[in-house]
TORPA-4810 file (N, C-alpha, C, O; in nm, 3 decimals):
<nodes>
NODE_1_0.082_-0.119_0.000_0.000_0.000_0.000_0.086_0.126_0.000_0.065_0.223_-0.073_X
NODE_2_0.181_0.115_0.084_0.271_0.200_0.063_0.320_0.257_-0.059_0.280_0.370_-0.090_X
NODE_3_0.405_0.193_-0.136_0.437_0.210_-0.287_0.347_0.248_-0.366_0.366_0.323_-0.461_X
NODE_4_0.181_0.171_-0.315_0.064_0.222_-0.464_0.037_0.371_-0.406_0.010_0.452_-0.495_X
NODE_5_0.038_0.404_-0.325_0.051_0.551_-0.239_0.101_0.620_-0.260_0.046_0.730_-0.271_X
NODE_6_0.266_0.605_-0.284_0.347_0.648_-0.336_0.344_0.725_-0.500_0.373_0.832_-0.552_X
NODE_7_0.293_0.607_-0.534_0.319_0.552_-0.702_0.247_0.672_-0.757_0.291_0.748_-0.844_X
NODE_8_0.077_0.683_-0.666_-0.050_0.768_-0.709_0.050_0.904_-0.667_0.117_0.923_-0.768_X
NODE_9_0.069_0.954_-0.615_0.131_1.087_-0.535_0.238_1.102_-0.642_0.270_1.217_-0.675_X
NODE_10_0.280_1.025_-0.684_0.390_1.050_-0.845_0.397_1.105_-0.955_0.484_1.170_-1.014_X
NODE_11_0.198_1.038_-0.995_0.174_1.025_-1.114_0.073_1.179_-1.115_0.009_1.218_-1.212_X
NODE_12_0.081_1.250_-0.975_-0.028_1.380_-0.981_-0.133_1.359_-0.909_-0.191_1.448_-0.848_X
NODE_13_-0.160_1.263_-0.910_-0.294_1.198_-0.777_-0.309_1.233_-0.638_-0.348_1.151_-0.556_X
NODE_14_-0.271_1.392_-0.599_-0.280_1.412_-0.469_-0.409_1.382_-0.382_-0.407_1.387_-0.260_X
NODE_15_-0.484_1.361_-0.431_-0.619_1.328_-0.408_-0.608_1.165_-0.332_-0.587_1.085_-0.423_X
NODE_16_-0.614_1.101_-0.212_-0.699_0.979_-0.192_-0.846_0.951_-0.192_-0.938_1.023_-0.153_X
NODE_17_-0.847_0.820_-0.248_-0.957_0.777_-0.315_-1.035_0.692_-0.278_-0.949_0.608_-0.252_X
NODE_18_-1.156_0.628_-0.245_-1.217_0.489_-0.250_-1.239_0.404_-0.361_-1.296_0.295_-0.348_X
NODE_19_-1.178_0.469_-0.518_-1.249_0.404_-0.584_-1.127_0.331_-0.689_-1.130_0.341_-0.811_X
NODE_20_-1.031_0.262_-0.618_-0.975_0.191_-0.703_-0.985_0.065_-0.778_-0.914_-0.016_-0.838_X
NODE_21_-1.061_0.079_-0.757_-1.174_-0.064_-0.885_-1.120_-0.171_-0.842_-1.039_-0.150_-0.751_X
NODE_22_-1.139_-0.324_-0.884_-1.209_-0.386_-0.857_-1.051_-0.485_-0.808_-0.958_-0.504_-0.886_X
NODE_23_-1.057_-0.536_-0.657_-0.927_-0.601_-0.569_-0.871_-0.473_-0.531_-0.755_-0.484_-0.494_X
NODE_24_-0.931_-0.315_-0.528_-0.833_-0.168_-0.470_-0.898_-0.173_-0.356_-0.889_-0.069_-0.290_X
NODE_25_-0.987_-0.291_-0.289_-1.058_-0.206_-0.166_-0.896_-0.255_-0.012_-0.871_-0.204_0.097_X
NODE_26_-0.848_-0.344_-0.072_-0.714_-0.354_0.035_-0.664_-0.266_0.030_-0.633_-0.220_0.140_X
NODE_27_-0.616_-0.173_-0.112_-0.489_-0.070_-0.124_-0.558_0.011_-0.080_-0.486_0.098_-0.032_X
NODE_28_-0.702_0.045_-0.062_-0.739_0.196_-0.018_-0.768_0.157_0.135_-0.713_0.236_0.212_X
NODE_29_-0.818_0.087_0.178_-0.812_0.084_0.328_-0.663_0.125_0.400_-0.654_0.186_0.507_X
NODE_30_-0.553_0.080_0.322_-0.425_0.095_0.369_-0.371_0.248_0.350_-0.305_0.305_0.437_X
NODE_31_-0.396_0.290_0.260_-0.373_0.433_0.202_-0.435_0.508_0.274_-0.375_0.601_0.327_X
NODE_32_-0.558_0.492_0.295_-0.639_0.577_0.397_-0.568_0.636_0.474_-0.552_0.758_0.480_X
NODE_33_-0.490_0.503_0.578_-0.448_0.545_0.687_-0.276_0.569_0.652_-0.218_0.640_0.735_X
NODE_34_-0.220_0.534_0.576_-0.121_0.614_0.578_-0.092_0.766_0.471_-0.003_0.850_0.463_X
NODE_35_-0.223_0.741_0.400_-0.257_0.931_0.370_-0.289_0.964_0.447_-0.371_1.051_0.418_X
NODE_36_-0.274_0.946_0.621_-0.339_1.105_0.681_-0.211_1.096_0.805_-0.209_1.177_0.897_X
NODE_37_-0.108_0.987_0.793_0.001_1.014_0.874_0.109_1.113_0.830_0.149_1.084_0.717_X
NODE_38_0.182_1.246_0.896_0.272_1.276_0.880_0.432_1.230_0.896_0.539_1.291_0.890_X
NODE_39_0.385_1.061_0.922_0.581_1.024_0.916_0.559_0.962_0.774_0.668_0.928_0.728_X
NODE_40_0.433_0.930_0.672_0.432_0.869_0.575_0.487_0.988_0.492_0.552_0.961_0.391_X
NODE_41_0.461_1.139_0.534_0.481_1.244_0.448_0.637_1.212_0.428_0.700_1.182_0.327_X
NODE_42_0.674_1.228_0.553_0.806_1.297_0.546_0.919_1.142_0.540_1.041_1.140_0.557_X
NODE_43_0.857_1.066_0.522_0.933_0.949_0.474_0.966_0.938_0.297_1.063_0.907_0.228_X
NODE_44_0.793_0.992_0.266_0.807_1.014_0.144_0.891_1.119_0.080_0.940_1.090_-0.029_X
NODE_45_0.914_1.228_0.127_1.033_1.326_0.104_1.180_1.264_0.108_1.281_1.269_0.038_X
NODE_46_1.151_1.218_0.195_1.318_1.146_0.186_1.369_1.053_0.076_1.471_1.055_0.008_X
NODE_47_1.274_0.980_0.082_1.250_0.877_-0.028_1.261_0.924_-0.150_1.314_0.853_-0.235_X
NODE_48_1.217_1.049_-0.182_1.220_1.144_-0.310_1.324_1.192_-0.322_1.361_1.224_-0.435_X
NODE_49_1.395_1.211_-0.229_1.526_1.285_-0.234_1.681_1.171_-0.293_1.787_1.185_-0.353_X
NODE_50_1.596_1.054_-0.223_1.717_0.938_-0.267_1.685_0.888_-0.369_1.770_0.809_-0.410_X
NODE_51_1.555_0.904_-0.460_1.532_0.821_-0.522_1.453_0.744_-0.566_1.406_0.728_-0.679_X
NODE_52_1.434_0.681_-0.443_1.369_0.572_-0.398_1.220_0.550_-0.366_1.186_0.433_-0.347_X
NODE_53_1.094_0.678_-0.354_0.974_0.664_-0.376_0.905_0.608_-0.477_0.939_0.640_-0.591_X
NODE_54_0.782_0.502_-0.455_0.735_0.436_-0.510_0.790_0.315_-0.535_0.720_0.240_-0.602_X
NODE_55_0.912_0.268_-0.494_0.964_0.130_-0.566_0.895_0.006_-0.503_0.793_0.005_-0.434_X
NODE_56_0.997_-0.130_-0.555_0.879_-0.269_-0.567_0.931_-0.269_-0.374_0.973_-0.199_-0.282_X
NODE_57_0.884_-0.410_-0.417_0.859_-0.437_-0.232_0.960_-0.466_-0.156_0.926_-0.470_-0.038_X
NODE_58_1.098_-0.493_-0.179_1.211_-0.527_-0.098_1.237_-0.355_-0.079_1.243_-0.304_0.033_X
NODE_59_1.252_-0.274_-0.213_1.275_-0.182_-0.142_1.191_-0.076_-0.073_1.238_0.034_-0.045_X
NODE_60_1.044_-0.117_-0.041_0.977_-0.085_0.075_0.991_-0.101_0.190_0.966_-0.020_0.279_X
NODE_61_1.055_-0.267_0.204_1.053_-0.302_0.275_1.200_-0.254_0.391_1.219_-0.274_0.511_X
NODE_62_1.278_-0.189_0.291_1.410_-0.167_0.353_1.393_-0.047_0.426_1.437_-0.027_0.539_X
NODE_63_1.312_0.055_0.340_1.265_0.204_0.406_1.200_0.196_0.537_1.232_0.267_0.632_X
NODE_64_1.074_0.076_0.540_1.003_0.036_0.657_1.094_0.071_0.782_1.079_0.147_0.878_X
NODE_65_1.218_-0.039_0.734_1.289_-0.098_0.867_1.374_0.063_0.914_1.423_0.067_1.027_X
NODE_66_1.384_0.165_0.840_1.485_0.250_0.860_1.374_0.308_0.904_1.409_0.339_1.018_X
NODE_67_1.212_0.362_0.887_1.148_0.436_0.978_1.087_0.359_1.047_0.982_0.423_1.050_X
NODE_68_1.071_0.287_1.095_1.059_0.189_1.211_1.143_0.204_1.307_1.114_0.188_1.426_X
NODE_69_1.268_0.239_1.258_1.381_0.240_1.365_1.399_0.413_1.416_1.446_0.450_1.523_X
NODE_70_1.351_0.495_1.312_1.366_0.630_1.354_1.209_0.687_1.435_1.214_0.769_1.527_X
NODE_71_1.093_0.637_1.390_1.031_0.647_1.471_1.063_0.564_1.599_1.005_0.625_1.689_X
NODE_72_1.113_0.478_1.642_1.109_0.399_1.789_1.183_0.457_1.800_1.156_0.473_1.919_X
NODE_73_1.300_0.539_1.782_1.378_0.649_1.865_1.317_0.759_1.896_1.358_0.825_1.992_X
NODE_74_1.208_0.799_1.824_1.131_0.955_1.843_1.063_0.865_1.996_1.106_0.906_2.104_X
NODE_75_0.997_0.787_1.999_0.887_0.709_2.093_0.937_0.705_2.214_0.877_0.747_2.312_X
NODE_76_1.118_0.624_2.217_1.187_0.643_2.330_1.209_0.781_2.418_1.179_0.814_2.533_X
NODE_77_1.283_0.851_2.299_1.306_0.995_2.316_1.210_1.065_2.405_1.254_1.124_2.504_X
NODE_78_1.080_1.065_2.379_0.972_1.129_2.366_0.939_1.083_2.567_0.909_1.162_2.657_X
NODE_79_0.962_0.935_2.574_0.892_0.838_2.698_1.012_0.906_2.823_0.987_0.955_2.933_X
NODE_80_1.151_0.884_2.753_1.234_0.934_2.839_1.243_1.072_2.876_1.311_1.099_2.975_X
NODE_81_1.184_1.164_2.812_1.174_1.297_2.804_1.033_1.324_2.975_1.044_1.377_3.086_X
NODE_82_0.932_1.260_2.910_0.828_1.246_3.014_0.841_1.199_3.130_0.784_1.234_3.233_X
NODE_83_0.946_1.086_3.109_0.960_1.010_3.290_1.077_1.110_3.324_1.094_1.108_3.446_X
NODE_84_1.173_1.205_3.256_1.263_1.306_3.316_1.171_1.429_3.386_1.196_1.480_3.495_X
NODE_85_1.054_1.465_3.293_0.969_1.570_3.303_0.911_1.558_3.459_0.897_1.646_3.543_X
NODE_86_0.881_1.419_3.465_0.802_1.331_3.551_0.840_1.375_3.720_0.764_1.402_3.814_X
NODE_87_1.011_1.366_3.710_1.109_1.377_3.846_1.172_1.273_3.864_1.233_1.254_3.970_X
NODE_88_1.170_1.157_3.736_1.223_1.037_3.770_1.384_1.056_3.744_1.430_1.146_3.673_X
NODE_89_1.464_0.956_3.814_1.597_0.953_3.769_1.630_0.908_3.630_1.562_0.840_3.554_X
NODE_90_1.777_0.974_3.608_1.792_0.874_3.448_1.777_0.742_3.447_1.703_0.707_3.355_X
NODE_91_1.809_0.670_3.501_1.823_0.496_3.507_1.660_0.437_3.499_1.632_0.326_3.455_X
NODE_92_1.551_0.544_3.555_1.416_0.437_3.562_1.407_0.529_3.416_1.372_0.458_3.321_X
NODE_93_1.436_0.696_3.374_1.353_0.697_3.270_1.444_0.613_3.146_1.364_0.598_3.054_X
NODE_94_1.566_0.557_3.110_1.555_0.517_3.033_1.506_0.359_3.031_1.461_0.303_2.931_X
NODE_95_1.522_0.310_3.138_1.468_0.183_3.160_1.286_0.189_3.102_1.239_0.121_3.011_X
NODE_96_1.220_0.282_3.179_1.112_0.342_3.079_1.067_0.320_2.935_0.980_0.252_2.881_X
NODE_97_1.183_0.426_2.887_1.203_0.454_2.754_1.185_0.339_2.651_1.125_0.337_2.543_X
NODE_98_1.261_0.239_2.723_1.326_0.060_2.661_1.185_-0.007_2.670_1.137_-0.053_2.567_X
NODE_99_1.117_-0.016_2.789_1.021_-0.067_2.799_0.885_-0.028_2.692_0.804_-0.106_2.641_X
NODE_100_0.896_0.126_2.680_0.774_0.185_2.573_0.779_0.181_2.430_0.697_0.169_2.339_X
NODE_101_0.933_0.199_2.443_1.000_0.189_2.242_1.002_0.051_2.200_0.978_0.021_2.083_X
NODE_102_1.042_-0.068_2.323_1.060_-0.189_2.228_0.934_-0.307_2.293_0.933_-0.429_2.304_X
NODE_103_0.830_-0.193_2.330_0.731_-0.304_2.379_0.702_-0.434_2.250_0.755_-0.400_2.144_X
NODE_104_0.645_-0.542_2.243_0.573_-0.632_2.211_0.478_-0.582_2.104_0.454_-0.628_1.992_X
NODE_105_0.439_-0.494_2.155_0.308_-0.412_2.045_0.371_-0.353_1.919_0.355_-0.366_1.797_X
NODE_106_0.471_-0.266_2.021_0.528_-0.153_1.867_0.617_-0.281_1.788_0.612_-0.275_1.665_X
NODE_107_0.687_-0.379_1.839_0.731_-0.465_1.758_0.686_-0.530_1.667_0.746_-0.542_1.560_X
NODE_108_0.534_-0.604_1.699_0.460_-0.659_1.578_0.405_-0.564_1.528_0.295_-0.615_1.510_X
NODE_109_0.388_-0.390_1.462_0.324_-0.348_1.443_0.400_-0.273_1.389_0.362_-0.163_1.348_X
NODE_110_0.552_-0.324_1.374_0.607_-0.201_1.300_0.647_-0.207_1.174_0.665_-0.107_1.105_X
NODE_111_0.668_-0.344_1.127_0.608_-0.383_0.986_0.523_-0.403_0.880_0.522_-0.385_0.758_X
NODE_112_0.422_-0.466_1.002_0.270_-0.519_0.923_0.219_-0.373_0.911_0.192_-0.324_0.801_X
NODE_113_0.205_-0.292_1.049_0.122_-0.216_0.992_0.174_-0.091_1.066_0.117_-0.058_1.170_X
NODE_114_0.294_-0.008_1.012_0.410_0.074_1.114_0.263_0.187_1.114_0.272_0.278_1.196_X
NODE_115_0.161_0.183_1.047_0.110_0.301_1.046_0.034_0.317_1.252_-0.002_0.415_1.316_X
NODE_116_0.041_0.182_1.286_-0.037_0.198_1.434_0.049_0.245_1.525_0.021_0.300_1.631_X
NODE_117_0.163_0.220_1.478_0.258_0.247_1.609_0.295_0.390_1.627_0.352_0.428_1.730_X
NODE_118_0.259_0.486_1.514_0.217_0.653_1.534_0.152_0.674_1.660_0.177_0.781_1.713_X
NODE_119_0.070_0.592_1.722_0.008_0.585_1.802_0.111_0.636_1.944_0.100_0.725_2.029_X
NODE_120_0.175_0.568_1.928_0.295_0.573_1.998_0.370_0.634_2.061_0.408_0.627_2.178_X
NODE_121_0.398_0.716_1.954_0.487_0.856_1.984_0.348_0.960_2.035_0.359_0.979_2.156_X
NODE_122_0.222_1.032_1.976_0.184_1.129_2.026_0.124_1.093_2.170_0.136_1.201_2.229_X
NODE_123_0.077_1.019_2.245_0.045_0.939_2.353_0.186_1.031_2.451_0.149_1.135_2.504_X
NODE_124_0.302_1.000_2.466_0.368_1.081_2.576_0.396_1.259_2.504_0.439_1.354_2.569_X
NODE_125_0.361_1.263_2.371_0.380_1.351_2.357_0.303_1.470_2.413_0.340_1.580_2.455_X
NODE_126_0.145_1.397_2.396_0.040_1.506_2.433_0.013_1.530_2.605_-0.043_1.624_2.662_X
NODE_127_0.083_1.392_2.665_0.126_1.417_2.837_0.235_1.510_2.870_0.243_1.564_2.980_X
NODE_128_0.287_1.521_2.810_0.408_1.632_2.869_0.342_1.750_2.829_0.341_1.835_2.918_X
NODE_129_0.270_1.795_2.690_0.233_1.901_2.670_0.117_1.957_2.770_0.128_2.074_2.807_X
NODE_130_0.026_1.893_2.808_-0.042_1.886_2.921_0.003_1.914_3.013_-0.058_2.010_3.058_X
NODE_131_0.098_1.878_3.088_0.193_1.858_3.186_0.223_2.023_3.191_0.186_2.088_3.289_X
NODE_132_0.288_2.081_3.086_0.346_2.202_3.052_0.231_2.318_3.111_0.246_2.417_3.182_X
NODE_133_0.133_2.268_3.058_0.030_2.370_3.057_-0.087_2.333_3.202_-0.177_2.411_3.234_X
NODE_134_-0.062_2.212_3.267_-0.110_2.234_3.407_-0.027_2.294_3.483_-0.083_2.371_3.561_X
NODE_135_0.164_2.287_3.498_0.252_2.382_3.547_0.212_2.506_3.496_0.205_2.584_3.591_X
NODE_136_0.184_2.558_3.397_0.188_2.696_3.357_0.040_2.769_3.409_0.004_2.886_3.395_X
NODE_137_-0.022_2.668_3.467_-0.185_2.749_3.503_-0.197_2.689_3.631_-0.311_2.681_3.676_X
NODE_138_-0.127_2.656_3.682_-0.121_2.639_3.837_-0.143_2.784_3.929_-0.112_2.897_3.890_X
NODE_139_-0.193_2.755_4.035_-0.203_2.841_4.097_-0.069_2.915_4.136_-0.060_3.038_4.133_X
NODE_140_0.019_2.844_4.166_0.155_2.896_4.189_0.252_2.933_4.070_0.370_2.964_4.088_X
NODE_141_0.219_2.929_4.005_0.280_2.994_3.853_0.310_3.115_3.879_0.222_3.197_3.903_X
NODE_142_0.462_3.152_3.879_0.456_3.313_3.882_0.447_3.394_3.809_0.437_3.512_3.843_X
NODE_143_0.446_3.345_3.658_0.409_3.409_3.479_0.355_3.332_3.447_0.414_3.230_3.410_X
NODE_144_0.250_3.337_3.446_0.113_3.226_3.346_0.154_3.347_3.209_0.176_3.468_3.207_X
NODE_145_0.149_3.234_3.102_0.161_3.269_2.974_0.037_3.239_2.911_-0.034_3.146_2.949_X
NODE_146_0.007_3.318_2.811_-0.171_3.297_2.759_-0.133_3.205_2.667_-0.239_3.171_2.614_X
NODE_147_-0.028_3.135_2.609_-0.002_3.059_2.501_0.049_2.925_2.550_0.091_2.838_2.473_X
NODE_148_0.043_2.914_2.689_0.082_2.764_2.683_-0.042_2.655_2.649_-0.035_2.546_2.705_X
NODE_149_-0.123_2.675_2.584_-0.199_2.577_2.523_-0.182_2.570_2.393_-0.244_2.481_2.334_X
NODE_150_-0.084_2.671_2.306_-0.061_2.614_2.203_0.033_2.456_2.146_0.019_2.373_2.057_X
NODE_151_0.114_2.478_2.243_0.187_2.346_2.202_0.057_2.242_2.214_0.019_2.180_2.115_X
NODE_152_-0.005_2.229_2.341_-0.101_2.097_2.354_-0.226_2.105_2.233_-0.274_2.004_2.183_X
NODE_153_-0.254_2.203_2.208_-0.385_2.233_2.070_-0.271_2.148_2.005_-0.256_2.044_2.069_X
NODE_154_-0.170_2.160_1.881_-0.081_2.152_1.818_-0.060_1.966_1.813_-0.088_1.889_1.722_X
NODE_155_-0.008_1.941_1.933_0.024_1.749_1.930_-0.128_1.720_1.931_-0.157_1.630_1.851_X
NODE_156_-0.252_1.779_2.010_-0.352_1.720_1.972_-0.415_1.685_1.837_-0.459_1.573_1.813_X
NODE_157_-0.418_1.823_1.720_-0.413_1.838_1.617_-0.357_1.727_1.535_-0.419_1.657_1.455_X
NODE_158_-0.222_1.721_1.568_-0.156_1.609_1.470_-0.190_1.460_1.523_-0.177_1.357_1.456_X
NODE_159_-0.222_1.467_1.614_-0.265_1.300_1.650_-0.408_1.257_1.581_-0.430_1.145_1.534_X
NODE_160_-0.538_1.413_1.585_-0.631_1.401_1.509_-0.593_1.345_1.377_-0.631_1.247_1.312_X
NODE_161_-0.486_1.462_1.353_-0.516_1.436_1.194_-0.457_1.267_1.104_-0.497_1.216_0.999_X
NODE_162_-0.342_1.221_1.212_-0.319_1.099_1.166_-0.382_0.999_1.216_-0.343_0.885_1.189_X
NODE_163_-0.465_1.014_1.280_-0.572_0.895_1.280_-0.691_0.887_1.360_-0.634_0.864_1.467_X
NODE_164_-0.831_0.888_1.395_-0.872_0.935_1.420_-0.942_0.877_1.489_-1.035_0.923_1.556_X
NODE_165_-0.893_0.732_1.477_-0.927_0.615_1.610_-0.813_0.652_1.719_-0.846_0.707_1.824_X
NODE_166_-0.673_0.619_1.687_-0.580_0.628_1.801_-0.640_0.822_1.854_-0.660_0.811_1.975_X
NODE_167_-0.664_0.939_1.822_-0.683_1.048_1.870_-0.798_1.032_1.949_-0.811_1.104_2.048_X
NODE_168_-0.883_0.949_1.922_-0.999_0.914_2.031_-0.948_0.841_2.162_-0.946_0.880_2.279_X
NODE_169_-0.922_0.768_2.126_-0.793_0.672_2.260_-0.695_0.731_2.321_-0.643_0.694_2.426_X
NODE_170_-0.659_0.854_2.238_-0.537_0.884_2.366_-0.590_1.002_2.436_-0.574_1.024_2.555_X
NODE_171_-0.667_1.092_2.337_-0.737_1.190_2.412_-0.868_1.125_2.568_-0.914_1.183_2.666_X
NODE_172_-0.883_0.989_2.515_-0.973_0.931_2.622_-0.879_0.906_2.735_-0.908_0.933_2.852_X
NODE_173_-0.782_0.861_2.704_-0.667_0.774_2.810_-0.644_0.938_2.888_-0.617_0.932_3.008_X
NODE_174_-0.654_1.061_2.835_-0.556_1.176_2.913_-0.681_1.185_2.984_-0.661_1.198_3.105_X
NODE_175_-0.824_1.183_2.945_-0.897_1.268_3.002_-0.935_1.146_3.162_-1.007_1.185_3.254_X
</nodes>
């Protein structure tokens, strides 16, 4: 799905579609969801830059494994950032980190279908931003800023926009 995604976005087809006739209802269910992720964007840029957008399936499959591996560093990054935010020491947040980046889940899920494991990364992202903006409107705040809800509008936004099941789930999980 990836590549026919690709392939359409090549040929001028900025548009996704439902109507790729007849055996397209797999490629468009898949496209769906990785037309509305921004690591599919910016994978695809890269990919354009080397070359390499749209090709057959080994070399999909090689790109996979290289954003698979750069997203589970954003995921870590992101977990260890939150359990530092948190007050934890380094040793539990990266122990943390290990535990959230190379769970079981994001592992089977980062091939078959890397598009779930987006899930992933905005989940501690939109807790720290939260985080930011209950410190900043605390009663004890000694400069409340009128803009610390932009960052949290912002990761909420992008979690909407890439998917709109996981943005129901994590916005449920914060509330």
């Amino acid at each position: 799905a990836v590549s026919f995604l690709e392939r359409s976005i090549l040929d001028g087809n900025l548009f996704w579609s439902w109507e790729y006739g007849l055996g397209g209802d797999l490629y468009e269910q898949f496209s769906y969801y990785y037309s509305t992720s921004p690591f599919f964007y910016l994978m695809f840029l890269v990919k354009l830059a080397f070359g390499a957008a749209g090709g057959n399936f080994e070399n999909a499959q090689e790109w996979r494994l290289i954003a698979s591996i750069l997203k589970q560093i954003i995921c870590m990054g992101l977990m260890f950032a939150l359990a530092r935010q948190e007050g934890k020491r380094r040793t539990w947040a990266v122990l943390s980190a290990a535990a959230y980046g190379c769970s079981i889940w994001y592992m089977d899920n980062s091939f078959a279908f890397d598009f779930m494991t987006d899930a992933m990364i905005w989940l501690p992202a939109i807790v720290m931003a939260f985080n930011v903006l209950k410190r900043n409107w605390s009663a004890t705040a000694k400069e409340k800023s009128g803009f610390a809800w932009i960052p949290l509008c912002l990761i909420m936004a992008l979690c909407l926009v890439n998917n709109f099941y996981f943005a129901y789930i994590t916005l449920f999980f914060c509330i």
